[in-house]
N, C-alpha and C positions, 0 to 999 in steps of 0.2 A: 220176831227177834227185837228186844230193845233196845232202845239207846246205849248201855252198857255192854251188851253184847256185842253190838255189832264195832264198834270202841276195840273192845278185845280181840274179835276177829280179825280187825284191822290190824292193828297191833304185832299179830302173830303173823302176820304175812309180810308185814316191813321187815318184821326179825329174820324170818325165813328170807328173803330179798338180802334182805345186807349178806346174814351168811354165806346166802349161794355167791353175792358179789365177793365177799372176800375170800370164798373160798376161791373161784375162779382168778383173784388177784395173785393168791397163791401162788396156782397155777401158771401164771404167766412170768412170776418172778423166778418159780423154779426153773421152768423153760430157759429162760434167760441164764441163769445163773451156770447149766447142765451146759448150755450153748456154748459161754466163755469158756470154763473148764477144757471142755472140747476140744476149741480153739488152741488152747496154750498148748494140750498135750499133743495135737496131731503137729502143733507150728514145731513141737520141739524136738519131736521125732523124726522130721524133716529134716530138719537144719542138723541134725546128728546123720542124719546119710549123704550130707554133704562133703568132699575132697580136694586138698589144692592137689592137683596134679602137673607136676614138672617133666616138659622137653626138650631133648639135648639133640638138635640135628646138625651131623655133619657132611658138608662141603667140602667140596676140592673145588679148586683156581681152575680154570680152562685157558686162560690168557694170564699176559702183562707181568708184571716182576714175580707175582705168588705164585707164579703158573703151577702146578703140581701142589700147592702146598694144601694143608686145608684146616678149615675153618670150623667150630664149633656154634652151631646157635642155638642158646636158652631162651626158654618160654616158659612159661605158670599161666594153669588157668584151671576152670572148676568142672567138676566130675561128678555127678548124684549116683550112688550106687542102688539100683533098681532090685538088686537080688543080691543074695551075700556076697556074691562072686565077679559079679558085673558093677561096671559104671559106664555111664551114660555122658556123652558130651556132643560140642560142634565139632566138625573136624578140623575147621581151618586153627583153633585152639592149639590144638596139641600135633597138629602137623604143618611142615614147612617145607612147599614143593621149591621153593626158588627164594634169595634176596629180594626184598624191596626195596625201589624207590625209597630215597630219603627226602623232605622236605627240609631245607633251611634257609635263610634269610635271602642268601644270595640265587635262589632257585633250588631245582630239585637235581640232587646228586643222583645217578642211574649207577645199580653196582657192576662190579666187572660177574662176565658169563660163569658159572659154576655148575656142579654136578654134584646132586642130594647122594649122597654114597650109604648113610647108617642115619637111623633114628630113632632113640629108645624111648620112652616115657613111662616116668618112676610114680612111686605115691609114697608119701611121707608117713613114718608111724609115726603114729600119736593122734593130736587134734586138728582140727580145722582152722586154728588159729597159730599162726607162724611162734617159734618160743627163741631166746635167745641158744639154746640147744642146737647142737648139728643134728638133728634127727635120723633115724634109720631109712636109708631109700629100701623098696622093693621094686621090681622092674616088673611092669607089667606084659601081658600079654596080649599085641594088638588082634583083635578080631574082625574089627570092621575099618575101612577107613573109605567112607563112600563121599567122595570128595564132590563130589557133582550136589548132592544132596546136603553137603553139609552134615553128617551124621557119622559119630564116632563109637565104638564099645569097646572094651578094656576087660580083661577075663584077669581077676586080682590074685595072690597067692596068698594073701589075708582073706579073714574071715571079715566082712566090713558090717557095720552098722546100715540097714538100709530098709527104705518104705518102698511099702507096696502098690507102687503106683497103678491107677487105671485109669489108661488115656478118657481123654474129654472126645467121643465121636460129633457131639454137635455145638461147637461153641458158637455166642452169636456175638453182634456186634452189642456193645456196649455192657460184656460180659464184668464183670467184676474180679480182677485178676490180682494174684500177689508173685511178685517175682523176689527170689533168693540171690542175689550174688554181692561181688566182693568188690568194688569200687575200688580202682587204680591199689589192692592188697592194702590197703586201710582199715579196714571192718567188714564182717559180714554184714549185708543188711536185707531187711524185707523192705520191700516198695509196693503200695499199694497203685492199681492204676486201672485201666479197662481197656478193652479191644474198641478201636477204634474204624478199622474195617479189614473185611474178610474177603475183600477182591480190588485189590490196590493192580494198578496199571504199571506197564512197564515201564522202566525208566535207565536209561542206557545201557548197561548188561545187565542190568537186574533183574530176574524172572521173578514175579511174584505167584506161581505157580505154588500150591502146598505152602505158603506164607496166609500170614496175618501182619498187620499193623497194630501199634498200641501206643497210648499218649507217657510212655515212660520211657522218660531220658536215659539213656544207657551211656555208660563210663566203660573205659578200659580196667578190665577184671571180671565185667560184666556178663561177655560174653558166655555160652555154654549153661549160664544158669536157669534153673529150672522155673517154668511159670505155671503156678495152681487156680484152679476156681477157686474163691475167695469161701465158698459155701460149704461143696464137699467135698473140697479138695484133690478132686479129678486134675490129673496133669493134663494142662491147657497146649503145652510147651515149650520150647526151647530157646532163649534168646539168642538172635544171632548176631545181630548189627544194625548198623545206622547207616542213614545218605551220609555219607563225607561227613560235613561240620554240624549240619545240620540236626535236630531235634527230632524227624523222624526215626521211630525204632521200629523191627519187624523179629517176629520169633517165625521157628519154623515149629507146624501143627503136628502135634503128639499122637495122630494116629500115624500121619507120615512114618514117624520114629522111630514108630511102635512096627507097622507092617515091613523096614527093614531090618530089625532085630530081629525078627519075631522065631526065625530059626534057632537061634539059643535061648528063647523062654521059657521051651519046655521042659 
């Protein structure tokens, strides 16, 4: 072979080289591209099976001037509808076993004794986003209300917008997670964040039993919203709350959630 030839040979094998390299750059921009897409259609199909859901529980007085009388308490908070018919939440959300302690300047106000007598919880038609509109209530159907566990289901008489979720059976620490909810009814928003650990110790009534920890700050409206894998979008779980003032948050694990529904998802 000669100098000429072997020039050309050469030649043809850089060309052959680049193309395979560009063709494979292709390939990774398409990936990428398919990836995003993805992304935006599964984030918005999500957030379309989301719900504000409103509770009205009433009290009667047991003591002191109201004695008999009773009392009405409103709550809003968020519902992911899992099947057309079903939504998903915490219990402490949308149920209210007793008054709280009030916090103000001068100490904490203790309320007088009462008795939970009625408690409905509605779902608003229309969107996920509050309108200056009185919107249409529907009154839901409670199904679960497992107060121990924190874990709430609602059987709708609308037909809802809703994703098919399937629990995360092995999430691990430093998982890469997006949480769905509504900050103090301001905006919906996604928060991007990670699990931060999967066997937190107990801390005064706390049982961290069926919990996780996660480095995201949770606001009031927050609660009840739903937490994904960042990847496939496997429900991670559920957020529940925080220490008192402090910045740790904790959801409760989506098979947990999942193994007491599990009777109505067939």
């Amino acid at each position: 072979m000669n100098r000429r030839q072997i020039l050309q040979t050469g030649g043809l094998v850089s060309l052959g080289l680049l193309s395979g390299c560009s063709s494979f750059l292709e390939q990774i921009i398409k990936y990428e591209e398919d990836k995003i897409l993805r992304y935006r259609s599964e984030i918005e199909k999500i957030k379309k099976a989301i719900y504000l859901v409103h509770t009205e529980t009433t009290f009667k007085f047991l003591d002191g001037e109201k004695k008999g009388e009773e009392y009405i308490k409103k709550s809003t908070g968020l519902a992911t509808a899992i099947k057309e018919d079903l939504l998903l939440t915490v219990d402490h959300v949308v149920s209210e076993y007793e008054l709280q302690p009030i916090q103000t300047p001068f100490g904490i106000v203790f309320p007088p004794a009462v008795e939970r007598v009625n408690e409905v919880t509605y779902l608003d038609e229309g969107s996920f986003r509050p309108t200056s509109e009185e919107p249409r209530r529907h009154k839901l159907e409670d199904l679960i209300s497992d107060r121990e566990n924190d874990i709430a289901l609602f059987k709708s008489p609308l037909k809802l917008n809703f994703y098919p979720f399937v629990p995360c059976t092995t999430p691990y620490e430093g998982m890469k997670i997006l949480l769905f909810g509504y900050p103090h009814f301001i905006s919906p928003t996604i928060i991007e964040g990670q699990i931060s650990s999967l066997n937190p110790k107990i801390i005064g009534n706390f049982n961290p039993e069926n919990k996780f920890l996660m480095n995201i700050t949770l606001n009031l409206g927050d609660s009840g919203g739903i937490i994904i894998h960042k990847d496939d979008y496997r429900l991670v779980g559920l957020a529940q709350g925080k220490f008192n003032l402090e910045g740790i948050a904790f959801g409760i694990k989506a098979d947990v959630a999942f193994n007491i529904i599990k009777p109505y998802l067939k």
